[in-house]
N, C-alpha and C positions, 0 to 999 in steps of 0.2 A: 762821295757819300756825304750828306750834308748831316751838319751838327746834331740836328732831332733824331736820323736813324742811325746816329751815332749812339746817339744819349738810349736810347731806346733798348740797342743791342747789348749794351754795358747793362741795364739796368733788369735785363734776362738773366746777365752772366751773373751779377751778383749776389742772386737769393739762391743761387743752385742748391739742389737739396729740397728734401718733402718737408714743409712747414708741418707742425702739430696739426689737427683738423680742428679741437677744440682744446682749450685747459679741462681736465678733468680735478676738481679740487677739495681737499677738506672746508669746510665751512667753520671759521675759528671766529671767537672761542667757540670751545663743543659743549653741546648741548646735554652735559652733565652733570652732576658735580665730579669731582677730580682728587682722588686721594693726593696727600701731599708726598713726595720720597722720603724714605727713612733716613737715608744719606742723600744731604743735598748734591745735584750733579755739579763737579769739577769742569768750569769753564772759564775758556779764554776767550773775551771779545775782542777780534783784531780791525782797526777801524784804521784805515787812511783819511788823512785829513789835512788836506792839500787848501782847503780853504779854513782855517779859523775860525772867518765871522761865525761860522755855522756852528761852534763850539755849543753855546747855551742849547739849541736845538735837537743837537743829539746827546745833550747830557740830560732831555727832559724823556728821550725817547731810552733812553738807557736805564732810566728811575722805573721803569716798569718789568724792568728783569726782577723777579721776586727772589735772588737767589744772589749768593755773594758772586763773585768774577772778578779775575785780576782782567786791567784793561791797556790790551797795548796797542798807540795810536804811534804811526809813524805821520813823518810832513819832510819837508826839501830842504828848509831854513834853520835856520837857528833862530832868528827874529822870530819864525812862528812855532818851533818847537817853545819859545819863553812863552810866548801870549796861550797858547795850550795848556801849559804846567799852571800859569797862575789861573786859568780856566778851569781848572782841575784842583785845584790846589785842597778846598775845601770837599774832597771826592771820600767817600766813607764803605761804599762797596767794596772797596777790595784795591789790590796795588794796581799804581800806575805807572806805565813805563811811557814815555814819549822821546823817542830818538827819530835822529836825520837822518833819510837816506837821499840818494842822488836823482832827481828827475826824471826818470825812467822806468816805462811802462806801467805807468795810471798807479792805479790801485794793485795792482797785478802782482808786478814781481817787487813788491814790498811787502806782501803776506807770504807770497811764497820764496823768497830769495832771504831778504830782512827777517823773518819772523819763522825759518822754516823751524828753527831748536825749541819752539815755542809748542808747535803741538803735540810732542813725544813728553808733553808733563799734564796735557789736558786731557779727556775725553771726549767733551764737547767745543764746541768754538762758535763762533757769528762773525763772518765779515760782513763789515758796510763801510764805507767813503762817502765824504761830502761832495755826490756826484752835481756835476752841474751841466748841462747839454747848452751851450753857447750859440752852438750851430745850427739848433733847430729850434725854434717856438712851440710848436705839435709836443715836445717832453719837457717841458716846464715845469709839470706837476711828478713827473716819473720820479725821483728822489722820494717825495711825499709817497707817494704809491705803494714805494719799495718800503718805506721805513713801518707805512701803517700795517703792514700784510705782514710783516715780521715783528714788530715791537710796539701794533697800537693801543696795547694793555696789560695790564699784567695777567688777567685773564687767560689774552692770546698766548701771549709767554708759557701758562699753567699748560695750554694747548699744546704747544710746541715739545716737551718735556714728558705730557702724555702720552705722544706718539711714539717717541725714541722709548719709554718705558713698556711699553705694551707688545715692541716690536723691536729685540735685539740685532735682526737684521735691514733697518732702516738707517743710512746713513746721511743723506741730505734730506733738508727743507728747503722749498723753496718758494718764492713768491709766483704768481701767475705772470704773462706777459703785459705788457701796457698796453694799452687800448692803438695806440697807434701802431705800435710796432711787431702784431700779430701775425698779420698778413707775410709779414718780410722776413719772417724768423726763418735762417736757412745758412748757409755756409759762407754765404758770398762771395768775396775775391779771396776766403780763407782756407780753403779745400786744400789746396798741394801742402801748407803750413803745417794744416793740422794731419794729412793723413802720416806727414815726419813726427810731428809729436806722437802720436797716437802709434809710432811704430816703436819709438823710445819708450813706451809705456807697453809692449809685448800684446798689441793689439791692431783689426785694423778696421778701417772704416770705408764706406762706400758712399755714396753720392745719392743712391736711388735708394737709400732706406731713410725714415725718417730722420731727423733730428733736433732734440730739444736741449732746453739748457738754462739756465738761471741768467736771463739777460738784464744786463745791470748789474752782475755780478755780486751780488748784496743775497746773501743764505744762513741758515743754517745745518751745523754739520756732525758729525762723530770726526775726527782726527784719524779714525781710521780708513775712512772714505776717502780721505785727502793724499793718502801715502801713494800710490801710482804714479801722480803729478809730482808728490815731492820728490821722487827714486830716482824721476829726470835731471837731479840736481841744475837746475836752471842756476846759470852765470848772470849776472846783471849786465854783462857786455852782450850778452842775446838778445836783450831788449832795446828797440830803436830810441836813438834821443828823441826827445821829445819836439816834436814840429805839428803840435794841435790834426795828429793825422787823425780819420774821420774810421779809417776801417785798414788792414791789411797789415797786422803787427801782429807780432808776439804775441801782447795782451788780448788782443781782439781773437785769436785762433785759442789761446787759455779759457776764456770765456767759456768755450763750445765745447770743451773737452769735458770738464765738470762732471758730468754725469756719466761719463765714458768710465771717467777715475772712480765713482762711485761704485758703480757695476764691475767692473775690472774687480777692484776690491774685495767685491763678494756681497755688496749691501745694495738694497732698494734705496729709490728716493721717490719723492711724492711734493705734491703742492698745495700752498694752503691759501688760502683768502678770508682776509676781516670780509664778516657779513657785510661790514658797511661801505665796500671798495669794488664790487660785484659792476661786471660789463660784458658785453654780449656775447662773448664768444669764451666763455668763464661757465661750465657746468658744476656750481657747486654740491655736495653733499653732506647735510645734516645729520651729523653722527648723536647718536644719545645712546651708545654704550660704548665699550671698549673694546668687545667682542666685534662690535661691528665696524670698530675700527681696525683693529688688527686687520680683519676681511679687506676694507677697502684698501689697503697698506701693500698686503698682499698681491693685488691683480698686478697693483705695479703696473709700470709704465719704461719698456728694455729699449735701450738702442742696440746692443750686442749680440 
């Protein structure tokens, strides 16, 4: 069997699983005005920041949260935990916490392993990480993508805050898929991983029903949406060391789970899009009331 229906057969195996057929999306900011809350919401931003340089970047994307937050950034180093703290140093939002954990599993099991004591004092939370795709040229902009769909105003932000208020049982947001990586969205070489995690979580999964998930791993959340995933107390010895793997870890089956945890939980999740990030396979929806958002909240979108 020569190497092309090699590559070919592998490249069947991989996306196994029903891709979405479209994003179906909020259109943020929404087209209202937007009471402000009586009581600001109680949130933790938990950000991996494995690169540094990227500090000024996402401290300009974080200026747009309209709302205090304590902010806790994990990295690998002590050299870059210093260069983060004096990166921060002059930070006026709210507390900052910046500790070391050990190189393993990305972004992943350092929100949930590192920072699990972290969400049993918030309500709400945001992860993001300073992602950077090395491997591929096609997601060069996907960081931006992710960061603008979540945090490209404070607008959005008022957006994101309306939704969770309007709809007690909305537990994730999340960003739409990237333009490249639409098509591919599906289990991959992750299925046997996750249908073990997913059994640890008192649930199961199938292969021939759809499945979505906040790829890029960069959301926002209720804390209680998260507790499914956290109950698996994930060891940081689960997670593979690190050897720049591409697909079939820990992290990469955590990914996919997401919204399994969301639903397990008891809460909806939904997607949302800046007006100004929109791509073809991206149905957005123009809300200008709350009524008619709560509705769209509602149809929801199960994998369970």
């Amino acid at each position: 069997m020569n190497g092309q229906i090699i590559a070919t057969i592998r490249g069947i195996i991989a996306y196994i699983g029903v891709p979405p057929v479209i994003d179906n999306c909020i259109a943020v900011p929404l087209d209202y005005a937007i009471d402000k809350w009586e009581t600001p919401p109680h949130i933790a931003v938990i950000c991996h920041m494995y690169y540094p340089d990227m500090a000024d970047e996402f401290r300009g994307y974080l200026l747009n949260i309209p709302y205090s937050f304590d902010l806790f950034i994990t990295t690998d180093t002590k050299e870059k935990q210093l260069d983060i703290q004096n990166g921060f140093a002059q930070w006026r939002k709210g507390h900052v916490d910046v500790h070391v954990v050990p190189n393993r599993g990305r972004d992943i099991a350092p929100k949930l392993v590192a920072c699990k004591d972290v969400y049993g004092q918030y309500e709400y939370f945001l992860h993001i990480h300073t992602k950077k795709s090395p491997h591929a040229e096609s997601l060069g902009e996907w960081r931006t993508y992710l960061l603008q769909n979540l945090l490209g105003s404070e607008a959005l932000v008022y957006s994101v805050f309306e939704a969770f208020r309007v709809d007690p049982d909305l537990g994730m947001i999340a960003p739409p898929h990237y333009k490249t990586l639409h098509k591919r969205v599906g289990w991959g070489l992750n299925f046997k991983q996750g249908k073990d995690i997913a059994m640890r979580m008192g649930i199961s999964i199938s292969k021939q029903r759809s499945i979505d998930f906040p790829s890029g791993s960069m959301f926002w959340g209720r804390s209680a949406a998260l507790k499914p995933l956290l109950d698996c107390n994930f060891m940081l010895e689960e997670f593979p060391a690190e050897k720049k793997q591409k697909d079939e870890t820990l992290a990469h089956v955590i990914e996919r789970i997401y919204f399994y945890s969301c639903e397990k939980a008891g809460f909806r999740w939904v997607k949302i899009v800046n007006i100004i990030e929109q791509n073809g396979h991206i149905k957005s929806a123009k809300i200008d009331n709350s009524e008619d958002l709560k509705k769209f909240i509602a149809k929801g979108s199960g994998l369970l």
